[in-house]
C-alpha positions in Angstrom: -22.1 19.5 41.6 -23.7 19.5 45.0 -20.9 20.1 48.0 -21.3 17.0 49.7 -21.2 14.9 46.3 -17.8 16.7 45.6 -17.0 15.3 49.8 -17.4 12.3 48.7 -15.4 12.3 45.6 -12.6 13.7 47.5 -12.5 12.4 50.6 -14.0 8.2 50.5 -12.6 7.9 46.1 -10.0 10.1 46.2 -8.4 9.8 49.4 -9.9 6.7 51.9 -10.5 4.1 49.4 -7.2 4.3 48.5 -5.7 3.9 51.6 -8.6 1.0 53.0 -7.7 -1.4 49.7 -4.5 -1.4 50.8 -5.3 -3.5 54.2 -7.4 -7.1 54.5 -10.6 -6.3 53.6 -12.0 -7.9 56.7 -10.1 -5.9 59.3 -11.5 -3.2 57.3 -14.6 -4.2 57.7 -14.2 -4.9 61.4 -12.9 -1.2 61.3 -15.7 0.5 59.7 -18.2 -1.7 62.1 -16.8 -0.5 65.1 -16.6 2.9 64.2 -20.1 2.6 63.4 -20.9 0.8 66.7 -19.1 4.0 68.2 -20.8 6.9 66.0 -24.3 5.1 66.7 -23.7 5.2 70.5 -24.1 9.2 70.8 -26.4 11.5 69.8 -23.6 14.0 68.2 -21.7 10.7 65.9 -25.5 10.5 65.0 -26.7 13.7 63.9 -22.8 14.5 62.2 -23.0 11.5 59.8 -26.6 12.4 59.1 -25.4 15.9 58.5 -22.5 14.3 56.3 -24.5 11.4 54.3 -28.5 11.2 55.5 -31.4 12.1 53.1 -33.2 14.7 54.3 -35.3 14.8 50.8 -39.0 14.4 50.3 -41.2 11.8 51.8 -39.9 8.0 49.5 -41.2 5.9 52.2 -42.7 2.6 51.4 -45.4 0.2 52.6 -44.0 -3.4 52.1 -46.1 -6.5 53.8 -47.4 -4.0 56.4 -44.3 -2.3 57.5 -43.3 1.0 56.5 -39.5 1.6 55.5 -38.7 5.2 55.6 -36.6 4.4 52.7 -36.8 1.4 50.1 -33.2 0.6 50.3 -31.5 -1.9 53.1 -28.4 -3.3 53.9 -28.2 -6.5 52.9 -27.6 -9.2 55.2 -23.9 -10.5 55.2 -22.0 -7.1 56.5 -24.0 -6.6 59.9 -24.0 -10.3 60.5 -23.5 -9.7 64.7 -26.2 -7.2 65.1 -23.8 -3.6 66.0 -25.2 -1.2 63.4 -28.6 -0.4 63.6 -28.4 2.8 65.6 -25.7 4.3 62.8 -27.8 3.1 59.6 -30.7 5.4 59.6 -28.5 8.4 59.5 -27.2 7.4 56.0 -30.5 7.0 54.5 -30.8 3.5 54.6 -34.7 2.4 55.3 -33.5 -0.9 57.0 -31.2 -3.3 57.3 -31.2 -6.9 57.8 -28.7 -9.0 60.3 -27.1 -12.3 60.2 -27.1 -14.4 58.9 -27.4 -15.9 62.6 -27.5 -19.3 63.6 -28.5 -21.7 66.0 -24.4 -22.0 67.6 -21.9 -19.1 67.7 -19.8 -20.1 64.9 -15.9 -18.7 63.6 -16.4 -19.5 60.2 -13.9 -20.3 57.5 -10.5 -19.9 58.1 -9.1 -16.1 56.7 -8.8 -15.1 54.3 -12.9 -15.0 54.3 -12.8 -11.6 51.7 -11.0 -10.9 48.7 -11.6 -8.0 46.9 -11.9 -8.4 43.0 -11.7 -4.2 42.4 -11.6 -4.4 38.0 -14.7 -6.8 38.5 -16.2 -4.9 40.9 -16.6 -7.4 43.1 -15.8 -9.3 46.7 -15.3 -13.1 47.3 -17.0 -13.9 50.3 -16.3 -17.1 52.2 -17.4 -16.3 55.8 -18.8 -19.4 56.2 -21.8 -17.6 58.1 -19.5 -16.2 60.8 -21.6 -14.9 63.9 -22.1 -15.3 67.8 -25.3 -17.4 67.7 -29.2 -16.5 67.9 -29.1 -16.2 71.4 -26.3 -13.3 71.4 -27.4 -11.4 69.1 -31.2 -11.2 70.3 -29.7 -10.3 73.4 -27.8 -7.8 71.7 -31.0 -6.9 69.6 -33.0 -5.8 72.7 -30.8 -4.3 74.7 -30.2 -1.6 71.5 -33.9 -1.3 71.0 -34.4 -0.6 75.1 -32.1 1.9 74.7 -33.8 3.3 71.8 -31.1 2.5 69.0 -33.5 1.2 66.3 -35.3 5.1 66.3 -38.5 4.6 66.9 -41.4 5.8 64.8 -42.7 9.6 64.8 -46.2 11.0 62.4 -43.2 12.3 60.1 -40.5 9.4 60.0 -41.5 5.4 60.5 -38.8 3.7 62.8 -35.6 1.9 61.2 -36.9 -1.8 60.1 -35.0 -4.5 61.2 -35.1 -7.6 59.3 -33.1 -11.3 60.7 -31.6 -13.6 58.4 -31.4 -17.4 59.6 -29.1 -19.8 57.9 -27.8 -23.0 59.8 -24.6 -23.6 61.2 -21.3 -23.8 59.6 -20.7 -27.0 61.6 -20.8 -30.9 61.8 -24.2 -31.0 63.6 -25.9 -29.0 60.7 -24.6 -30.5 58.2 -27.2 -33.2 57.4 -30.7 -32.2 56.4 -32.4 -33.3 60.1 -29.6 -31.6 61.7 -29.8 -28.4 59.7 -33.5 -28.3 60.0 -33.1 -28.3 63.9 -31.0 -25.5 63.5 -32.7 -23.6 61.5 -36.0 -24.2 64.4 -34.0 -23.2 66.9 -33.1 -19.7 65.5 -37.1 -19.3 63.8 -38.3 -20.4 67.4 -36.1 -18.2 69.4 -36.7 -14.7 67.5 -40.5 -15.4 67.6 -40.6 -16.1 71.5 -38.3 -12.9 72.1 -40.3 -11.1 69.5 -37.4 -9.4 67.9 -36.9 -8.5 64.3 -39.8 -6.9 62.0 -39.4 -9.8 59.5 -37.6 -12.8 58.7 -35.5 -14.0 55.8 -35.1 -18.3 55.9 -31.1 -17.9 53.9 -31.8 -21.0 51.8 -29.0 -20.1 49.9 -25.5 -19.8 51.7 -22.5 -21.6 49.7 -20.4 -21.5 52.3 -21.2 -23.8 55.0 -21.0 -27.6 55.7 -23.5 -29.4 53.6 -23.5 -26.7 51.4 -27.1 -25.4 50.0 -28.6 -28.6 51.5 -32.5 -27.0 50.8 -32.5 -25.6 46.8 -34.3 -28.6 45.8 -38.4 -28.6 46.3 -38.2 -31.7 48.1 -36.0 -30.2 50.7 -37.4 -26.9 50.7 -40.7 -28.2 51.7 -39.3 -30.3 54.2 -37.5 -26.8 55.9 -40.8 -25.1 55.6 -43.1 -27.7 57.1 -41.1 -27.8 60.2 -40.5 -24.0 60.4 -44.1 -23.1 60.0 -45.1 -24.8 63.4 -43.6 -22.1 64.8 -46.2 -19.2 65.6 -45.0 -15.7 63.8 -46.7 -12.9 63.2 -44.0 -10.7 61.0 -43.5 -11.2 57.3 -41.5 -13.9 56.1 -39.2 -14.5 52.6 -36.8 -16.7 51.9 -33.3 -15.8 50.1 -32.8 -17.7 46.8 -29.9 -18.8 44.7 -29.3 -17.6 41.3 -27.2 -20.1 40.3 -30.2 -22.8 38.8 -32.1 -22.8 36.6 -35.4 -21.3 36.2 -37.3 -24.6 36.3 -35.6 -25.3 39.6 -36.3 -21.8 40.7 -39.7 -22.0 39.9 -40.5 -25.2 41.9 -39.1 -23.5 44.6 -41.4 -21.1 44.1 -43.8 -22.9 44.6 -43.0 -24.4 47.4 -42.7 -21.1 48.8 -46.4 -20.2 47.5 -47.2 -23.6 49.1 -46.5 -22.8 52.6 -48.2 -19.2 52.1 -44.9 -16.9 52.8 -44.9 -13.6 51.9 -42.0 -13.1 49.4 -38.0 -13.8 48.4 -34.7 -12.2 48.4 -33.4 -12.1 45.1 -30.5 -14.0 45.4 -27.5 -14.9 47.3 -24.2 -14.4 45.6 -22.9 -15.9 42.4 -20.8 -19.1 42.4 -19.9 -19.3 38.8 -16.7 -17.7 38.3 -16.9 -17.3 34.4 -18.8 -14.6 35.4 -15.9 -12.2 36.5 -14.7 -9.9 33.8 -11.3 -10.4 35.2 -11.1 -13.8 36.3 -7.5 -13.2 36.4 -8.0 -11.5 39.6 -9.8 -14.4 41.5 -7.6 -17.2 42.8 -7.9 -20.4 40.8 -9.4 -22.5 43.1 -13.4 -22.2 43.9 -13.4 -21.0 47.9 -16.5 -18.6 48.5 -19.1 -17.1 46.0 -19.2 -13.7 44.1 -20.6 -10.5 45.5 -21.6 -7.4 43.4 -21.4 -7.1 39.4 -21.4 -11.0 39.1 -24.7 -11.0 40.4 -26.4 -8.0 38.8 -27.7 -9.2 35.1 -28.4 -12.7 36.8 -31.0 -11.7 40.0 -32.6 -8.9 37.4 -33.5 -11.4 35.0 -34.9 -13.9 37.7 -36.6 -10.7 39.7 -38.4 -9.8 36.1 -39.2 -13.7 35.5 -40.7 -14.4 39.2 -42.6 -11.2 39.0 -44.0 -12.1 35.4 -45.5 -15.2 36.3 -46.6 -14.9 40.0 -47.8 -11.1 40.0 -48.3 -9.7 42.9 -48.0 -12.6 44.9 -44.8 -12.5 46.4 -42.9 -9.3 48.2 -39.5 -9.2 45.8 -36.7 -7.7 47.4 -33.9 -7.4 45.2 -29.9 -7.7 45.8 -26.9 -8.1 43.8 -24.7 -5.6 41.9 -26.7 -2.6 42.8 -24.0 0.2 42.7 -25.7 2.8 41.2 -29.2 4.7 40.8 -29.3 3.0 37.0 -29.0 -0.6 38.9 -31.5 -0.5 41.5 -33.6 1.5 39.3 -33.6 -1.6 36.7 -34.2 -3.8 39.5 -37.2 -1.7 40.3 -38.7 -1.7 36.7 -37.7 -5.6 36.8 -40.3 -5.9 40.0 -38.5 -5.5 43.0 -40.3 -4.0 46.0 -37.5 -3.4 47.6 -33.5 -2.9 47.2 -30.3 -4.4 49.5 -27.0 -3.4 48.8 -23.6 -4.0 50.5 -20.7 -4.3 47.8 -21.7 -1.4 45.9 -21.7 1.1 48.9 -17.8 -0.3 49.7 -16.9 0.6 45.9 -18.8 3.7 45.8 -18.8 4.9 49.5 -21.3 5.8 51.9 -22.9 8.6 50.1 -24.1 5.9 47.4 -27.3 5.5 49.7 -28.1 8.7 49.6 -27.8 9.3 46.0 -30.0 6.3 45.4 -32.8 7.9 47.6 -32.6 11.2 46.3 -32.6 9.6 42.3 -35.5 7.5 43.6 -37.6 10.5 44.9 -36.7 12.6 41.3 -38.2 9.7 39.4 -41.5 9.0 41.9 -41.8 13.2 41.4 -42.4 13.4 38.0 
């Protein structure tokens, strides 16, 4: 067994996951994302967590809509929601990441507890309620780490860390009627575009958590959103993040839709709000208050990954999210279609390493 696999064995399974389940698993993530913050500052928290978790393997780097990720696997939107860990990403082998979900207004979201970890399910109830500090912050925020070089820019022997935006609408009153969320939703598309940050854009369709709820999973709706979005000039890729929670007739006409209005692909899907789906559903509380992260979500984006990809082709850019916490996930997600792989539960279960595992398993299987 390699020496840094046995590290991680004994030092984030053995010895600091222990520890971090015992606290609220949101001051643990406030914890982890300051340390990170912190790390990605300086050149030396840099190069020791690369040291520690990068990849430093062969070439696995990927051409998707354009862009090159130096890796295929991201973070998925939901655990860098304010836009502070872009400089400490690359150095654990992840290829990008994407932010946000932001939003028109700053908002506080839910009241706590917003996670609750589900540890024999392998899961995390998340009921943020699309917590952030608005558009405008964060592409503040977004620049000034780029001028400072934070997003590592692009060399003949390493493309630069891709940075991909989620946009949902506001968890508030405002947004929570269909004319009022589409405003939002403009004002965030509108205001990335004219400061020209992010390398693509993910429309978060999808969110259960909000006012309103998923106001735009019907085809109606959806092209309503669209319509008013696409006046907006853009240049960078765009996909929109899908439930999994319908069924594949309503997917489908969503879809199309989506093929409609000529974007270039989806995020498959958004967490799981059934549950039945838990194989403990002993440990979640009775009441419904937030959707399912991780395994809940794995057997139910594969199928709809396998079942967009069989009927539509090549035409849309799949990325692929949900229960992904080991190489034999992703890798069935990557047989299933999936261009691409975003993972955030399975790295808290499995630890940090997880990434790099995935990318050294990945560049095996492309070798021979």
């Amino acid at each position: 067994m390699p020496v840094y696999a046995i590290f991680d064995i004994l030092m984030y399974k053995r010895i600091l996951k222990p520890i971090l389940f015992i606290f609220d698993p949101e001051s643990v993530h406030d914890f982890f994302t300051s340390t990170g913050r912190i790390l990605g500052r300086f050149w030396i928290g840099r190069l020791l967590t690369s040291l520690i978790y990068g990849y430093h393997g062969a070439n696995i780097s990927k051409t998707v809509d354009g862009i090159i990720y130096r890796t295929p696997f991201l973070l998925s939107a939901g655990f860098d929601y304010n836009g502070h860990l872009s400089q400490i990403l690359p150095c654990i082998g992840m290829g990008g990441e994407e932010v946000g979900s932001v939003t028109a207004k700053p908002c506080d979201g839910n009241p706590r507890p917003r996670l609750t970890r589900l540890p024999r399910s392998q899961s995390i109830i998340v009921n943020k309620g699309l917590r952030n500090d608005g558009v405008d912050a964060i592409v503040k925020r977004l620049k000034e780490t780029n001028k400072q070089g934070g997003l590592m820019s692009e060399t003949k022997d390493s493309p630069r860390f891709v940075l991909g935006i989620s946009i949902a609408k506001t968890n508030c009153d405002d947004a929570a009627t269909v004319e009022g969320a589409i405003d939002d939703y403009v004002y965030s598309f509108k205001r990335l575009n004219e400061e020209n940050v992010g390398d693509y854009y993910t429309i978060n369709i999808s969110c259960p958590n909000a006012f309103g709820g998923e106001a735009f999973i019907t085809a109606p709706l959806l092209e309503q959103l669209l319509s008013a979005l696409m006046k907006i000039p853009c240049n960078k890729p765009i996909y929109v993040k899908m439930p999994i929670n319908i069924s594949w007739d309503q997917f489908d006409s969503l879809l199309r839709v989506i093929d409609t209005h000529k974007l270039q692909g989806v995020v498959i899907g958004n967490l799981n709000k059934d549950y039945k789906a838990l194989d403990f559903r002993n440990e979640a509380p009775t009441e419904y208050r937030g959707g399912l992260s991780g395994k809940p979500c794995r057997e139910l984006s594969t199928s709809l990954i396998r079942k967009t990809r069989e009927k539509y082709g090549r035409r849309f850019t799949i990325i692929g999210v949900g229960g992904v916490a080991s190489w034999g996930n992703a890798r069935d997600k990557l047989d299933a279609g999936a261009d691409l792989i975003q993972l955030i539960t399975g790295m808290i279960f499995e630890g940090p390493g997880l990434i790099r595992n995935l990318c050294e398993e990945y560049a095996w299987h492309k070798s021979v």
